[in-house]
C-alpha positions as CSV (number, residue, x, y, z in Angstrom):
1,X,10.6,18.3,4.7
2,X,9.8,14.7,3.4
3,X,8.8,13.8,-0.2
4,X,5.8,12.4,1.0
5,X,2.1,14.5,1.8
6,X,-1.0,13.8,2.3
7,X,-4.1,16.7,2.2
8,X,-7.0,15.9,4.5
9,X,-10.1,17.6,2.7
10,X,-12.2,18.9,5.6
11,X,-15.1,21.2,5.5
12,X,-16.3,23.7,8.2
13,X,-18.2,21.3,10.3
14,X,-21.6,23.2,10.5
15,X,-25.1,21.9,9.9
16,X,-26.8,21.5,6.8
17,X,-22.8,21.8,5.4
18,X,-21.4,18.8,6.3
19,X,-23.2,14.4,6.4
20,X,-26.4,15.7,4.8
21,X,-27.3,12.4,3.8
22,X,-26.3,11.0,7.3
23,X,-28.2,13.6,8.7
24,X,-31.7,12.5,7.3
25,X,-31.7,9.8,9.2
26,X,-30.1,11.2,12.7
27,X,-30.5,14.4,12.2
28,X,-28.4,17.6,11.7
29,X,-26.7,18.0,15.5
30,X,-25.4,14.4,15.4
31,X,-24.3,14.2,12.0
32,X,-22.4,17.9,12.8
33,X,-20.7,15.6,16.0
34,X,-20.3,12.6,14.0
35,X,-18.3,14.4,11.2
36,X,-16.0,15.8,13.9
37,X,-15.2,13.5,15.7
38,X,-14.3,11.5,12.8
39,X,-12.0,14.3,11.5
40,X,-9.8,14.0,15.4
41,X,-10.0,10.4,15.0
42,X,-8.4,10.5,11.3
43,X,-5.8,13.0,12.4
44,X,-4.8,10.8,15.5
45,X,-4.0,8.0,12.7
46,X,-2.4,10.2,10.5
47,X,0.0,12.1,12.4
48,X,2.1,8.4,13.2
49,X,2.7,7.9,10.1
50,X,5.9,8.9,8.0
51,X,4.6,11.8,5.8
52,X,4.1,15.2,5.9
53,X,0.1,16.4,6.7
54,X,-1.6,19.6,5.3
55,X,-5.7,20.2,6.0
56,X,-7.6,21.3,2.7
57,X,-10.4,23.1,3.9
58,X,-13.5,24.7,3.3
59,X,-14.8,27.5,2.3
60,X,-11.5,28.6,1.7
61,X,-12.1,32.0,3.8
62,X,-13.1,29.7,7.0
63,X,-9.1,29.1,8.4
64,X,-10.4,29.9,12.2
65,X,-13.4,27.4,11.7
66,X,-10.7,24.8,11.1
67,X,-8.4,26.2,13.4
68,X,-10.7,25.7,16.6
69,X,-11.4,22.1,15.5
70,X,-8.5,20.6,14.3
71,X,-6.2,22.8,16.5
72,X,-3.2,25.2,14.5
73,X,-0.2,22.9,14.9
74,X,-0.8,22.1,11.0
75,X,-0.7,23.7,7.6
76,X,-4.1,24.8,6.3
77,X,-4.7,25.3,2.8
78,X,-7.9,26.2,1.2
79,X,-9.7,24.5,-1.5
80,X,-10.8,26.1,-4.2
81,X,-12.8,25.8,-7.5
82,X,-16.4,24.9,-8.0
83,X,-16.4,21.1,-7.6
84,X,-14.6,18.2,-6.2
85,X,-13.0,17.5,-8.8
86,X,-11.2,20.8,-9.5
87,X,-10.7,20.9,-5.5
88,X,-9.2,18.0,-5.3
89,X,-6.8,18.9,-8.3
90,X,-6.0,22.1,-7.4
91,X,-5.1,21.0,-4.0
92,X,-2.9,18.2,-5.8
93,X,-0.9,20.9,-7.5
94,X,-0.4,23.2,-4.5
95,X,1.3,20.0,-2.7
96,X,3.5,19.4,-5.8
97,X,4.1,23.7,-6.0
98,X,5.2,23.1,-1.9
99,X,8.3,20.6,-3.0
100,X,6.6,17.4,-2.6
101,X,7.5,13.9,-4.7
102,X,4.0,12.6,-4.1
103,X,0.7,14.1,-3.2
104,X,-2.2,12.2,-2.1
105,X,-6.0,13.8,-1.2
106,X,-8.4,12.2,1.6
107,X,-11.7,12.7,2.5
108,X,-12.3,12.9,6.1
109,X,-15.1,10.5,6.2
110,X,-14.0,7.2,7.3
111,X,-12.4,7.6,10.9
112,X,-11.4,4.1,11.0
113,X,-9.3,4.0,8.0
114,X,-5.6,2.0,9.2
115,X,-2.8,3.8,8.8
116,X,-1.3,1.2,6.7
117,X,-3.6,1.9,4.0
118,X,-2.8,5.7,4.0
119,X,1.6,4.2,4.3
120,X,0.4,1.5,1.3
121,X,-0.8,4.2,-1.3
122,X,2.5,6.2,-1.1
123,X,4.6,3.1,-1.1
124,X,2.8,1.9,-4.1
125,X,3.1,5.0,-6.2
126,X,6.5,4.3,-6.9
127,X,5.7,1.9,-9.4
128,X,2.8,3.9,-10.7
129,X,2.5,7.6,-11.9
130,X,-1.3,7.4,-10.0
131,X,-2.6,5.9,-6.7
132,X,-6.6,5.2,-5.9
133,X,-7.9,4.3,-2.8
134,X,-11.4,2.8,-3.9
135,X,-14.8,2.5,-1.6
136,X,-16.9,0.2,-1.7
137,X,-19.8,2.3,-3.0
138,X,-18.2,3.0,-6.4
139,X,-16.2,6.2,-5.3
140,X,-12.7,6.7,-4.2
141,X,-11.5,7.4,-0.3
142,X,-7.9,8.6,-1.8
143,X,-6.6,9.7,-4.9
144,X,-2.4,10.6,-5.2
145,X,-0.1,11.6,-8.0
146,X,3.6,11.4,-8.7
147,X,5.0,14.8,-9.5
148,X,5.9,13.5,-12.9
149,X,2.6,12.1,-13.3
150,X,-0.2,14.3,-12.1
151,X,-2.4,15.4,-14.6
152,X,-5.4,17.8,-14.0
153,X,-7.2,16.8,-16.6
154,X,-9.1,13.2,-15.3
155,X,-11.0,15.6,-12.5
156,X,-12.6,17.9,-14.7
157,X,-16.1,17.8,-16.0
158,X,-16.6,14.6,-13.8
159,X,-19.7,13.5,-12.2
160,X,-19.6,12.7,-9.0
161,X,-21.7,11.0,-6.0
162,X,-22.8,7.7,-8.3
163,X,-21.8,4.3,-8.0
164,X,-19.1,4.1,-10.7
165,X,-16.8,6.9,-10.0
166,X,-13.9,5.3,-9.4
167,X,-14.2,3.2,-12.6
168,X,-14.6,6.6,-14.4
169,X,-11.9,7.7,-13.2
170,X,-9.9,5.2,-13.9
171,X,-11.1,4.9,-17.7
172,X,-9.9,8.7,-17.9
173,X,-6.3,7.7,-16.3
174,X,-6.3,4.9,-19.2
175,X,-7.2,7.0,-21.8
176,X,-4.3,9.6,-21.1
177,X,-1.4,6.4,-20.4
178,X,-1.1,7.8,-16.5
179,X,-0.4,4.2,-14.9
180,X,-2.3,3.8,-12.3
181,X,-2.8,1.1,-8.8
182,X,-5.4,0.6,-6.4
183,X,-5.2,0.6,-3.0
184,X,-7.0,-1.7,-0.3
185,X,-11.1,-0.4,-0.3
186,X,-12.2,1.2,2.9
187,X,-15.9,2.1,3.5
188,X,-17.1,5.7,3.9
189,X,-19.8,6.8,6.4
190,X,-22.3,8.3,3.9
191,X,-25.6,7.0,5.3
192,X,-27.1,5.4,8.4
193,X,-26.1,1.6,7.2
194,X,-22.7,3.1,6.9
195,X,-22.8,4.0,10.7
196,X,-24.6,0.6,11.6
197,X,-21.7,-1.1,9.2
198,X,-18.9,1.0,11.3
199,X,-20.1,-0.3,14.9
200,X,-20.3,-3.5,13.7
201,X,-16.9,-3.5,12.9
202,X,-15.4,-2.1,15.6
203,X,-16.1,-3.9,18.9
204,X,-16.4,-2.5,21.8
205,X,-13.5,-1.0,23.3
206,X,-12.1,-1.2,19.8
207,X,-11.9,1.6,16.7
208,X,-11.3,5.2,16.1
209,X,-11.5,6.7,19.8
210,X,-14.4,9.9,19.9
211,X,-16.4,8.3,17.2
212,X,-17.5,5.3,19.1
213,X,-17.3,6.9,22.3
214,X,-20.2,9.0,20.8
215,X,-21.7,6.0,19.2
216,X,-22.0,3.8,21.5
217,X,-24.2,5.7,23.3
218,X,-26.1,6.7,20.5
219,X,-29.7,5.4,20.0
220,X,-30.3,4.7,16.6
221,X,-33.7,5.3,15.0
């Protein structure tokens, strides 16, 4: 076992459950393929790298769901608790209860994120008890912990899905002396400008594999 894991939060991807914002725009069917495609294309960037992987998913009595998405080669462990904030703790603790030196959580919804961001955030932890990988909309992408450093407290009672999150957060970090780094930003796919923002990027023949492939023959509205 390494010292290092990461916990890809995923949800079942079913529709109305999963991009309901991206979904306005393209609707449900396409946001549903867009979502899973993007979860493949993460897991193809996070299985080179040098840490151990666990999938945090959703709801937490869903495992075959997961299973017949993601395939069963990795360890699934549910989330739990009533809001992101206690997920996403809880979820830290389990990896620290499994043996681990430092835990980080990702969301599963920017299937072009490099790997060396993902390497950057545990190599930067070592000189700080916390780790946040900010987007550019005012949330966070990742969020990791030291053992000796997590806290629980800075997720709960947060509000979440506005554009100062991450600053928030960090003020909360601050207030409790848990030092704390940030990460290289990375853009979500929230919305349609997201998606337009994500082709433009990624040229063709270039980017996370399925994603674009599906993309590119996408007509946008």
């Amino acid at each position: 076992m390494l010292d290092n894991c990461l916990i890809l939060m995923v949800k079942c991807p079913r529709e109305g459950e999963v991009k309901r914002r991206l979904s306005i725009s393209i609707g449900e069917e396409n946001a549903v393929e867009i979502y899973k495609r993007s979860g493949l294309d993460i897991l193809d960037t996070i299985r080179d790298l040098d840490l151990d992987v666990k999938i945090g998913f959703y709801p937490p009595d869903d495992r075959e769901c997961i299973r017949s998405w993601l395939g069963d080669d990795l360890e699934l462990i549910p989330q739990f608790g009533k809001e992101l904030g206690e997920k996403q703790s809880l979820l830290l603790q389990e990896g620290f209860n499994l043996g681990y030196q430092k835990v980080c959580v990702m969301i599963s919804d920017s299937p072009d994120i490099p790997g060396d961001h993902i390497s950057s955030a545990f190599d930067r932890s070592s000189n700080a008890d916390c780790v946040i990988g900010p987007s550019p909309d005012g949330g966070y992408y990742l969020i990791g912990f030291t053992r000796k450093g997590f806290q629980k407290e800075p997720f709960l009672n947060m509000k979440w899905s506005h554009g100062e999150v991450t600053q928030e957060m960090e003020r909360r970090l601050d207030q409790l002396g848990v030092d704390f780094v940030e990460i290289e930003k990375w853009q979500d796919v929230d919305d349609l400008q997201d998606l337009k923002d994500l082709i433009a990027r990624n040229p063709e023949d270039t980017g996370p594999k399925r994603t674009m492939e599906f993309l590119r023959r996408f007509e946008f509205p």
